[in-house]
C-alpha atoms as one frame of an Amber mdcrd trajectory, in Angstrom:
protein
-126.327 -96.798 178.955-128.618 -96.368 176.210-128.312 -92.874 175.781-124.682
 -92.633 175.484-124.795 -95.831 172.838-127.220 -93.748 170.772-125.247 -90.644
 171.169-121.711 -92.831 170.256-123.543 -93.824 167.276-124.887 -90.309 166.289
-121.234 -89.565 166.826-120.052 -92.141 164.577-122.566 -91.717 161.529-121.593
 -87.906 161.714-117.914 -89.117 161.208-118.158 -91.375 158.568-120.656 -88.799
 156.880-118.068 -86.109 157.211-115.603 -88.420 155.767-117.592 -89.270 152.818
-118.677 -85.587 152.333-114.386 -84.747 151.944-113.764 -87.792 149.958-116.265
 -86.894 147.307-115.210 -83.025 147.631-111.563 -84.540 146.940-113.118 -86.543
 144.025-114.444 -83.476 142.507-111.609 -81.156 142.571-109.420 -83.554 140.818
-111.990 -84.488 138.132-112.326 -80.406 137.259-108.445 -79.807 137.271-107.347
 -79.197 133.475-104.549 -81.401 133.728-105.077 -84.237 131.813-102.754 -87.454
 131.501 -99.604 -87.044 129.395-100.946 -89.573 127.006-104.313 -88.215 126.650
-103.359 -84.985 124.989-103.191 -84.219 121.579 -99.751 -84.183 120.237 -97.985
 -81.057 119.365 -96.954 -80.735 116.076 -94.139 -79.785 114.862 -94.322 -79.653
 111.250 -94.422 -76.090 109.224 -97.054 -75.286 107.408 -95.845 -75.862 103.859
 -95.413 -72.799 101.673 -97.289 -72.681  98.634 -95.374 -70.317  96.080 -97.209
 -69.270  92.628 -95.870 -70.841  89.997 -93.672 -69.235  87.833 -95.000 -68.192
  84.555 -93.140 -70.816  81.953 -90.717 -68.997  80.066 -90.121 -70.307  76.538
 -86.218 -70.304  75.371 -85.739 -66.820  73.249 -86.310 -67.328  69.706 -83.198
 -66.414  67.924 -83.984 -65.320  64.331 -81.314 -65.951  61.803 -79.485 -62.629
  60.629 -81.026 -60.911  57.537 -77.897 -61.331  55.201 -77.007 -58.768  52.809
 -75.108 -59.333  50.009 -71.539 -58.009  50.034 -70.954 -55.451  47.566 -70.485
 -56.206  44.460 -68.670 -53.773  41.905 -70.272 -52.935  38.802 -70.120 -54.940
  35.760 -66.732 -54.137  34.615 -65.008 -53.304  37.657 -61.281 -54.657  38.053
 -59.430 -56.039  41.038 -56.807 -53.026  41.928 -54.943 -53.905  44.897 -52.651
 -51.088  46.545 -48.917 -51.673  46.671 -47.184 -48.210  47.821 -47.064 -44.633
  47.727 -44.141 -42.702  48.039 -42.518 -39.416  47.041 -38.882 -39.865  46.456
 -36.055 -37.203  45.570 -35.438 -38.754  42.059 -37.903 -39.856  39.494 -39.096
 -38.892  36.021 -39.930 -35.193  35.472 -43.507 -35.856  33.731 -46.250 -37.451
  34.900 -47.051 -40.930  33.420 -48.344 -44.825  33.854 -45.781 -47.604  33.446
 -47.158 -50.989  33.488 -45.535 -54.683  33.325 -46.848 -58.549  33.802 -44.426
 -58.709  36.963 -43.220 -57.047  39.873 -39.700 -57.424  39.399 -39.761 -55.827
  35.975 -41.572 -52.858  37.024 -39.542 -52.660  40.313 -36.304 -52.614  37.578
 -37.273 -51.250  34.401 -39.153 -48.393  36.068 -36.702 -47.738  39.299 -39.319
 -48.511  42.112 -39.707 -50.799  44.659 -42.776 -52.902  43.839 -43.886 -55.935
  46.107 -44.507 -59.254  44.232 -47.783 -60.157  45.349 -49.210 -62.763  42.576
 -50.025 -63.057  39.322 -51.585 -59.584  37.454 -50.627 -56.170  35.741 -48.661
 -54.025  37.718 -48.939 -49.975  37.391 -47.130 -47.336  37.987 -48.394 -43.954
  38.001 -46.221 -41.346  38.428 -47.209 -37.633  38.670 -43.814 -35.883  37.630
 -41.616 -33.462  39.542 -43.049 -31.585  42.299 -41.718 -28.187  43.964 -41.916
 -29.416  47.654 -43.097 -32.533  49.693 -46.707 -33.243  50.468 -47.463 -34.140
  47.048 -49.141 -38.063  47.103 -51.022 -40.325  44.688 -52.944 -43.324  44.574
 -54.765 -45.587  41.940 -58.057 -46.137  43.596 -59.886 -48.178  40.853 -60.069
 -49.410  37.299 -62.841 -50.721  34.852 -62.738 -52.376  31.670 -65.299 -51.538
  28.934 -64.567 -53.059  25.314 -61.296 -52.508  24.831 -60.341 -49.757  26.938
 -59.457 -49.467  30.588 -60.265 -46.409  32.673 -58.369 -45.822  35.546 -58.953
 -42.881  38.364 -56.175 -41.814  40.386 -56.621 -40.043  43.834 -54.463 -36.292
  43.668 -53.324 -35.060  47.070 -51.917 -31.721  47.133 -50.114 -30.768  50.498
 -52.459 -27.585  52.526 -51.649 -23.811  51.983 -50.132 -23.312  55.303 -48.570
 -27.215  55.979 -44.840 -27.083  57.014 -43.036 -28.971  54.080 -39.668 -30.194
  52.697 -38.131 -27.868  50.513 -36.879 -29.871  48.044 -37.915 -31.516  44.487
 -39.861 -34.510  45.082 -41.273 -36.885  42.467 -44.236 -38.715  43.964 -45.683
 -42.193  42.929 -47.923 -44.907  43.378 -47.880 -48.651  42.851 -50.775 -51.150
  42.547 -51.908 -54.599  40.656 -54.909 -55.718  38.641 -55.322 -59.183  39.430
 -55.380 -61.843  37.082 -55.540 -59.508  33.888 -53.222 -58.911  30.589 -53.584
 -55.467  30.108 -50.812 -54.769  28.107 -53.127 -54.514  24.577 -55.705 -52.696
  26.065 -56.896 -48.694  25.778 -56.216 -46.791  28.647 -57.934 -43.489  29.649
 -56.848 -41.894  33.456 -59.497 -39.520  35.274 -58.640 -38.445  38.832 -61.123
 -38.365  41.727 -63.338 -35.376  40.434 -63.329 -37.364  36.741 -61.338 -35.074
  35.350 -59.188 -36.580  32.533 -55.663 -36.321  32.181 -53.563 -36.604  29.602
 -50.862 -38.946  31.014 -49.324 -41.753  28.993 -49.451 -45.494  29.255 -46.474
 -47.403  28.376 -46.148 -50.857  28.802 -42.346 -52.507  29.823 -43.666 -55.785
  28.458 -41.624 -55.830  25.498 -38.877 -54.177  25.932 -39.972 -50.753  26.298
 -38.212 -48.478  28.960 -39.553 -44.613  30.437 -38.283 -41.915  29.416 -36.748
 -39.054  31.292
């Protein structure tokens, strides 16, 4: 009886050692494991890192500078206001070349057979240049200037090409203008065309009473 209670004992201490020997083994294994309670880990985030962009370089608002200003042309000392009325070449007109001048439109346009625009107060001219063989023939009074007491006046001469196709018939060709705001009628007058050649026209004024001749 002894000898089997000792070796139930033996028996028994080997069981519980066992036992103890897996429990701790069991202990072990879970404290290596990497999982870790939910609340112990770090939480993930889930923010962007924020991107740093380089400042732009600070742009200053264009400087504008004011317009160099010129000053508008000024004719010489002397120059008159001519403003251009018409040019024509009609089939009737005087034969010679000459300047007819009044203090209104409608007695030009009248006394002098031509259709002149009123366009204000001035001295209107009109400069014919006389009877011409064909068409192609034009005029115009490009400027005038006043020194003293006489008045030059340049006319622009046209003659039609060698080889253009014109009318074959007399033509008498003319142009109007105005001087603003002047009283010519007591003045000198000398006419020079474009390459200041001067010609001998003449200047008659329709201001009192005169009228052209043929």
């Amino acid at each position: 009886m002894t000898r089997a209670a000792a070796h139930a004992g033996l028996t028994l201490l080997s069981s519980m050692m066992l036992a103890a020997c897996v429990t701790a083994c069991a202990a072990g294994d879970s404290g290596s494991s990497g999982d870790e309670p939910e609340a112990a880990r770090s939480p993930e985030t889930t923010e962007r890192p924020v991107e740093t962009t380089r400042p732009s370089k600070k742009t200053h608002p264009e400087r504008i500078r004011p317009k160099e200003t010129r000053p508008g042309k000024r004719g010489k000392a002397g120059d008159l206001n001519v403003e251009q009325l018409t040019s024509e070449a009609p089939g009737q007109g005087p034969k010679r070349p000459r300047v007819l001048m009044a203090s209104s439109a409608s007695d030009l346009s009248r006394r002098a057979g031509v259709k002149v625009a009123d366009t204000g107060e001035g001295t209107y001219l009109a400069a014919f240049w006389g009877e011409k063989p064909t068409g192609g023939y034009s005029l115009e009074i490009r400027s005038a200037r006043a020194a003293g007491n006489r008045v030059t006046i340049r006319l622009a001469l046209r003659e039609p090409p060698p080889d253009a196709m014109l009318t074959q018939a007399l033509t008498y060709p003319y142009a109007a203008a105005v001087i603003r705001n002047e009283d010519l009628t007591e003045r000198d007058f000398l006419l020079k065309d474009q390459r200041g050649r001067e010609l001998d026209w003449p200047v008659r004024s329709l201001g009192a009473g005169g009228s052209p001749e043929g």
